[in-house]
Short mmCIF file of the C-alpha atoms (twelve columns), coordinates in Angstrom:
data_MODEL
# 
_entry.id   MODEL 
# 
loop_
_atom_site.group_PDB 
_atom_site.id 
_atom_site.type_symbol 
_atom_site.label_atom_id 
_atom_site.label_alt_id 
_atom_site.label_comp_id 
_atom_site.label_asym_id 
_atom_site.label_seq_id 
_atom_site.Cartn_x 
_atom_site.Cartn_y 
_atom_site.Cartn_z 
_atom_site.pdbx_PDB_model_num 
ATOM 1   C CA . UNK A 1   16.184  24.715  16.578  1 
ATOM 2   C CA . UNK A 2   12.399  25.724  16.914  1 
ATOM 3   C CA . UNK A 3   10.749  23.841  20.018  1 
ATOM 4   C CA . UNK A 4   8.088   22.967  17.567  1 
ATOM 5   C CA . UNK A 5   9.946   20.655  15.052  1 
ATOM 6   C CA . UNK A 6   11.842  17.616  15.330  1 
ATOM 7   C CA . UNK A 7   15.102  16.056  13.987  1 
ATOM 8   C CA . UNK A 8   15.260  13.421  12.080  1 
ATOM 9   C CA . UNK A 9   16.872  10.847  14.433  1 
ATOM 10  C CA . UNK A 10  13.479  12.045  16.741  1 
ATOM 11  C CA . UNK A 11  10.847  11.258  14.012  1 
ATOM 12  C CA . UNK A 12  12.858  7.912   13.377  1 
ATOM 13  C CA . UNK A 13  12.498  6.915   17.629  1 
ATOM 14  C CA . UNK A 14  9.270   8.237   17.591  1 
ATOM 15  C CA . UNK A 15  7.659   6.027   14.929  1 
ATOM 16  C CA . UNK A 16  10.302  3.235   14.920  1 
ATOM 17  C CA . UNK A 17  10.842  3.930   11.463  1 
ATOM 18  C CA . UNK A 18  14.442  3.944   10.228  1 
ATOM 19  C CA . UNK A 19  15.606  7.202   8.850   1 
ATOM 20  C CA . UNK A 20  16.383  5.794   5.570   1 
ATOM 21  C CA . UNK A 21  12.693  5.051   5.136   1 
ATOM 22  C CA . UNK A 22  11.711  8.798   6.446   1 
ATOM 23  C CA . UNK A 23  14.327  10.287  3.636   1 
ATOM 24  C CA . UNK A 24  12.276  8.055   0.862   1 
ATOM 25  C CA . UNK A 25  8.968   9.113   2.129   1 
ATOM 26  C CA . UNK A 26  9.735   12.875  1.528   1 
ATOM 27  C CA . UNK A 27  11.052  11.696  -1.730  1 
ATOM 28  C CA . UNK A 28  7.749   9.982   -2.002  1 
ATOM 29  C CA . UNK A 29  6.136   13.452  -1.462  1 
ATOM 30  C CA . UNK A 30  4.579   11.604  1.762   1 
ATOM 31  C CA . UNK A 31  6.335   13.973  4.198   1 
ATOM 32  C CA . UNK A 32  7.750   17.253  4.058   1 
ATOM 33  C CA . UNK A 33  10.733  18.557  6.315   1 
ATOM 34  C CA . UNK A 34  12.658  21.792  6.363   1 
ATOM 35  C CA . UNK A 35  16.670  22.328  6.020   1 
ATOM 36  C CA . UNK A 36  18.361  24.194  8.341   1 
ATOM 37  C CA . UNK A 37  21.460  26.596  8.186   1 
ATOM 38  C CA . UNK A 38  23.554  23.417  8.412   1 
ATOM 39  C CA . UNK A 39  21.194  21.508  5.877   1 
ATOM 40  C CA . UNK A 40  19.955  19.767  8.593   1 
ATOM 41  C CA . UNK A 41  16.330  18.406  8.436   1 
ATOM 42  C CA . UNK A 42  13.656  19.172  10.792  1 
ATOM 43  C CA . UNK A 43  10.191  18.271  10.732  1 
ATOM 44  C CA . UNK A 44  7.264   19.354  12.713  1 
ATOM 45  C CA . UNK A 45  5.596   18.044  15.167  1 
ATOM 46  C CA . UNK A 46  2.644   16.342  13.213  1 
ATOM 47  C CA . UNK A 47  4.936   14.473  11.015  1 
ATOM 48  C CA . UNK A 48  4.563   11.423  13.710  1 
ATOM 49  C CA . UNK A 49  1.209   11.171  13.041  1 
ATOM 50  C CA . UNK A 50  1.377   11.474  9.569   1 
ATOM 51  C CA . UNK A 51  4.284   9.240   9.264   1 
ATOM 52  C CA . UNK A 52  1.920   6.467   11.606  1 
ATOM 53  C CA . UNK A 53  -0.717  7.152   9.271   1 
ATOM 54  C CA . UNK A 54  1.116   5.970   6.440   1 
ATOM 55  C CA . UNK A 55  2.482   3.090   7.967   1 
ATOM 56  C CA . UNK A 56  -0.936  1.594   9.218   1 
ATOM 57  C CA . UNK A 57  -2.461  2.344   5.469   1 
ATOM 58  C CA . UNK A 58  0.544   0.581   4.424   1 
ATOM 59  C CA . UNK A 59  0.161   -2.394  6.975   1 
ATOM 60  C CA . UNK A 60  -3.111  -2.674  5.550   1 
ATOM 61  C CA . UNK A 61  -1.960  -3.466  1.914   1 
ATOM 62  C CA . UNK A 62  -2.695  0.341   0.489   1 
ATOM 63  C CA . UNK A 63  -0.224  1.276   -1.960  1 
ATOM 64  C CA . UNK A 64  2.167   4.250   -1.717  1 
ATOM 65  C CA . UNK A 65  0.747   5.794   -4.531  1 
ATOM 66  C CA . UNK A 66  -2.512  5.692   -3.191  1 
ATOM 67  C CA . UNK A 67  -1.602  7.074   0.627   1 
ATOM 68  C CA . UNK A 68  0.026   9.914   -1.334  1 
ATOM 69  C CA . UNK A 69  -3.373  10.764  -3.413  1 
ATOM 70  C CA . UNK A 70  -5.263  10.445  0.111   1 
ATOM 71  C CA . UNK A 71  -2.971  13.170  1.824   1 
ATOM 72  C CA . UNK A 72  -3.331  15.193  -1.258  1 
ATOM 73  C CA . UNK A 73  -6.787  15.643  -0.543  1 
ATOM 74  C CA . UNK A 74  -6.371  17.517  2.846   1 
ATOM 75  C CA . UNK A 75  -6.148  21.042  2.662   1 
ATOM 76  C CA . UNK A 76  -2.891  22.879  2.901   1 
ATOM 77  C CA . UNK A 77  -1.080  19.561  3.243   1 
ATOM 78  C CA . UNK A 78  -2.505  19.328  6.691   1 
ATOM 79  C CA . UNK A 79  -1.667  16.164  8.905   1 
ATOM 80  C CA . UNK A 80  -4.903  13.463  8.847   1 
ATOM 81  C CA . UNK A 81  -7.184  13.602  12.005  1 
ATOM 82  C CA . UNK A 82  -9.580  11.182  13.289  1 
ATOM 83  C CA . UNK A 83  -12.005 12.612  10.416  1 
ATOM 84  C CA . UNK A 84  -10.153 12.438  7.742   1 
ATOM 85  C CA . UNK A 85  -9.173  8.772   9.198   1 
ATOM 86  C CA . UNK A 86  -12.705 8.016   9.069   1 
ATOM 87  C CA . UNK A 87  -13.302 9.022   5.427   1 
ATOM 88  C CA . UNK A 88  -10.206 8.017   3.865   1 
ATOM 89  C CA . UNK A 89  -10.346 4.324   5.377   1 
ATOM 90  C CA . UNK A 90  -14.046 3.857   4.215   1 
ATOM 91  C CA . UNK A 91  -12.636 4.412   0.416   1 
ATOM 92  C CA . UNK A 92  -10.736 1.791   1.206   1 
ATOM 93  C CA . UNK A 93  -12.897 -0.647  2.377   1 
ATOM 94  C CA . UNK A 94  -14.196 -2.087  -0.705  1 
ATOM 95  C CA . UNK A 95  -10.681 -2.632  -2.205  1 
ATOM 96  C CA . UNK A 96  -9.890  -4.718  1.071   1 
ATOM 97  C CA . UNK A 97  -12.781 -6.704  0.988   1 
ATOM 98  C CA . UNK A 98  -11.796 -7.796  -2.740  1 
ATOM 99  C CA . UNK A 99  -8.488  -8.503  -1.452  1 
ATOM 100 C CA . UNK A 100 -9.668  -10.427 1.378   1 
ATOM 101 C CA . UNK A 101 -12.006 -12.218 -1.061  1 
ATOM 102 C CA . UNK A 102 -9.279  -12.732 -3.424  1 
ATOM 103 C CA . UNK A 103 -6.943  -14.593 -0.652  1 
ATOM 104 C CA . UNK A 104 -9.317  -16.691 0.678   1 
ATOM 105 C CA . UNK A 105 -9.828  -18.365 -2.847  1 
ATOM 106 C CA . UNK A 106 -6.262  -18.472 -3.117  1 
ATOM 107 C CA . UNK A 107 -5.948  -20.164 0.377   1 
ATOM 108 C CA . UNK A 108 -8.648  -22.651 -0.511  1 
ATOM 109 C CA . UNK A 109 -7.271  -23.082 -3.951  1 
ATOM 110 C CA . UNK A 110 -3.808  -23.714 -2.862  1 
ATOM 111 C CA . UNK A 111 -4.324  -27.811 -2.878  1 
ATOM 112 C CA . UNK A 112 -5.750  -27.732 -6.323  1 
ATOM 113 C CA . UNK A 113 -4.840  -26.029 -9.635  1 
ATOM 114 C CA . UNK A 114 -2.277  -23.113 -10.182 1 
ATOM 115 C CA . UNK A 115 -4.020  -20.879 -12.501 1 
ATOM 116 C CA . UNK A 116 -4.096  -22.668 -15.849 1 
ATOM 117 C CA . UNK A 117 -3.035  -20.758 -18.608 1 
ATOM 118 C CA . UNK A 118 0.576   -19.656 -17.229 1 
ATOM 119 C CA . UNK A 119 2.243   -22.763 -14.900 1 
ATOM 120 C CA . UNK A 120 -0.473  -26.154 -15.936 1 
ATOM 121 C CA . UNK A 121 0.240   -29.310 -14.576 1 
ATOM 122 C CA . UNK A 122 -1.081  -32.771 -15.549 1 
ATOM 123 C CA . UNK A 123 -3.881  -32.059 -13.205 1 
ATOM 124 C CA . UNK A 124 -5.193  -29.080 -14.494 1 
ATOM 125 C CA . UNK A 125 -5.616  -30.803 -17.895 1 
ATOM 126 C CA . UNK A 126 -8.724  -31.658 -16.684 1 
ATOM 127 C CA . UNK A 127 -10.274 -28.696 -15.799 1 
ATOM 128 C CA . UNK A 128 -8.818  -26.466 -18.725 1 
ATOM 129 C CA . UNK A 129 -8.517  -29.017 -21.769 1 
ATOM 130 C CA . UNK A 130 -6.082  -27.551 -24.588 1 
ATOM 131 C CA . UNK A 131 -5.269  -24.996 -22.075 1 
ATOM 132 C CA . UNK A 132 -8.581  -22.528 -23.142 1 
ATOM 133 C CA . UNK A 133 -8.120  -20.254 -20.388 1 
ATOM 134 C CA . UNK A 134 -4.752  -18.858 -22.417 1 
ATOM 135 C CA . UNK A 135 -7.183  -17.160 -24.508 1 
ATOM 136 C CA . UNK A 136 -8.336  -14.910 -21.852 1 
ATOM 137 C CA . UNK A 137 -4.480  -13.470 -20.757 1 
ATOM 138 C CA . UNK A 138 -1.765  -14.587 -19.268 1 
ATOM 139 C CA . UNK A 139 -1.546  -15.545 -15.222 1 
ATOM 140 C CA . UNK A 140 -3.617  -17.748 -12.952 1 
ATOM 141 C CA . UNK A 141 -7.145  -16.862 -14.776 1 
ATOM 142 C CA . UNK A 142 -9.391  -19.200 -12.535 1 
ATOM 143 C CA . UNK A 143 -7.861  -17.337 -9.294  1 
ATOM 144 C CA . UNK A 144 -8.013  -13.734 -10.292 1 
ATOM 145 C CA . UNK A 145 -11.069 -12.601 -8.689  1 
ATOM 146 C CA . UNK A 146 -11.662 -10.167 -11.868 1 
ATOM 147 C CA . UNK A 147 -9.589  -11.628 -14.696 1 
ATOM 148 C CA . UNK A 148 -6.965  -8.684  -14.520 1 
ATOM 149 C CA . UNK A 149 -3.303  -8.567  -12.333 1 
ATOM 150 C CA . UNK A 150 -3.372  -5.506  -13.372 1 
ATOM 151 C CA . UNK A 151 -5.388  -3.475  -10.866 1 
ATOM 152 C CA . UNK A 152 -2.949  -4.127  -8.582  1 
ATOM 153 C CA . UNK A 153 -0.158  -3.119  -9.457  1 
# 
C-alpha cells in the first residue's frame, strides 16, 4: 500500500462515517478511491477532509446534489480548502436564511392552520372559505414561504 492513501476501514474511523455510506458517496461521484491488485479500495489522504466537508454541508440541510455541483467546481477534483469553504458556504447562505425563515413560520404556525388547500379542518374554514387557496396548487399554500414545494426537492 502507498503511505499516502488510506483504506477504507481508515476513512470510515477517521470521519466516523460507516463504510456503507463512504461506498454510496463514490457512487454519488462525491469521492473517488482507487482499486488495488486485490480490488481493494484506497483513498488518499484528503478524502477526510473532503468526506467532513460533505458531511457539515449536509448537517446544514444542503442537498447531495448540490455538494456534488460545489466540488465540481474545484479544479482537477481537488479537495476544498478554507477558500473554497469560504466561497462555497456564502452561495449558500441565502438558501439557509429562506429555510430558516420558512421554519420559523412553520414553528409559529404550528398551533393554527395546516396549510389549507391539502389537509383543512373546521378551523381553517375561516380563513380559506370554499377552500380558495386549492386554486393556487396543492400543499400547505399559506406556509410555503414562495408558493412552490418544489424548490426543494
Amino acid at each position: 500500500m502507498v503511505e499516502a492513501e488510506l483504506t477504507v476501514g481508515q476513512v470510515a474511523r477517521r470521519t466516523g462515517v460507516p463504510v456503507s455510506t463512504l461506498h454510496f458517496y463514490e457512487r454519488e461521484g462525491l469521492l473517488l478511491s482507487r482499486r488495488t491488485v486485490g480490488n481493494q479500495r484506497r483513498y488518499p489522504r484528503d478524502a477526510v477532509r473532503r468526506v467532513s466537508f460533505v458531511r457539515v454541508s449536509q448537517r446544514v440541510g444542503i442537498p447531495l446534489a448540490r455538494i456534488r455541483a460545489a466540488l465540481e467546481t474545484l479544479p482537477e477534483g481537488r479537495t476544498p480548502s478554507r477558500a473554497d469553504w469560504a466561497r462555497l458556504s456564502a452561495g449558500w447562505r441565502d438558501e439557509l436564511d429562506r429555510r430558516i425563515d420558512e421554519l420559523e413560520r412553520l414553528r409559529d404556525g404550528l398551533d393554527d392552520c395546516i396549510g389549507c388547500g391539502c389537509l383543512s379542518l373546521d378551523r381553517c374554514r375561516l380563513a380559506n372559505p370554499d377552500d380558495a387557496l386549492a386554486d393556487e396548487g396543492p400543499g400547505p399554500r399559506r406556509l410555503l414561504a414562495d408558493g412552490s414545494a418544489s424548490d426543494r426537492t
